[in-house]
C-alpha positions, 0 to 999 in steps of 0.5 A: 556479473549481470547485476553489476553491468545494467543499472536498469537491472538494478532498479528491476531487481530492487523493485521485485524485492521491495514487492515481496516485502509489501506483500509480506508486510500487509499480510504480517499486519492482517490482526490490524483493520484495513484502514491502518493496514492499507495507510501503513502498508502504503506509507512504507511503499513511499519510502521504499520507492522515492528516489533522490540523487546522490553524489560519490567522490572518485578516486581521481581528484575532482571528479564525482560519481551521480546516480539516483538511489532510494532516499532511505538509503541516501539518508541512511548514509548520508547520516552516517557519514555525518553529511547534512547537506545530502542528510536533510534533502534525502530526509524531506523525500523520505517523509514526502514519499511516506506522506504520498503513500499514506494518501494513497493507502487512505485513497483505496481504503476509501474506494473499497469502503464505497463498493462495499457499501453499494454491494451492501445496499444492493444486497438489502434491497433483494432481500427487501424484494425477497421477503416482500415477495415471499410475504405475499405468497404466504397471505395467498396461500395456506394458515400458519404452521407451527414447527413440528419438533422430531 
């Protein structure tokens, strides 16, 4: 089976997935803000996407199986199993990652908000042009005409 001979592969498919779900989660919270929607959307990012290593027994006797995996599911089976000492350091990844990705989400809200706000000036100004211009025109040429109704 493809997946199950290259890690690499693994990783790559986990990553696509877990792009699929990002886009459908910003998109499923469309009704909340962008601020909300980027730091949530982002935060999740961050748990999707921190790694820890993890350690599995073998079959044979002392020997153990090391890998890197998702914190989330490291702490996932690591609290079911009842493990703290795989628990605890899985758990503080998964809040950096949470925290990491909410600074980021807060980062492109606030990069947004700063073009948005240049385009919005830059528009006021042509209009401030627009209508500066097109007062001049009125005063140099005819009386004011009322609107004609039919």
């Amino acid at each position: 089976m493809l997946i199950s001979d290259s890690m690499s592969t693994l990783w790559l498919i986990y990553g696509a997935l877990s792009l699929v779900v990002l886009l459908a989660g910003y998109l499923g919270l469309a009704f909340l803000p962008r601020l909300p929607r980027l730091v949530l959307t982002w935060a999740v990012a961050g748990v999707m996407w921190m790694p820890s290593m993890f350690e599995l027994p073998l079959i044979e006797e002392g020997q153990v199986y090391s890998g890197q995996a998702p914190a989330i599911m490291v702490a996932a089976v690591a609290f079911m199993d009842g493990n703290n000492s795989v628990l605890v350091p899985a758990a503080t990844r998964v809040i950096v990652g949470a925290a990491i990705g909410a600074l980021f989400g807060l980062a492109l809200w606030w990069s947004g908000r700063r073009r948005r706000l240049r385009k919005a000036e830059a528009a006021a100004a042509a209009r401030d042009q627009d209508a500066e211009g097109q007062g001049a025109s009125r005063e140099e040429g005819r009386e004011r005409q009322e609107p004609v109704l039919g």
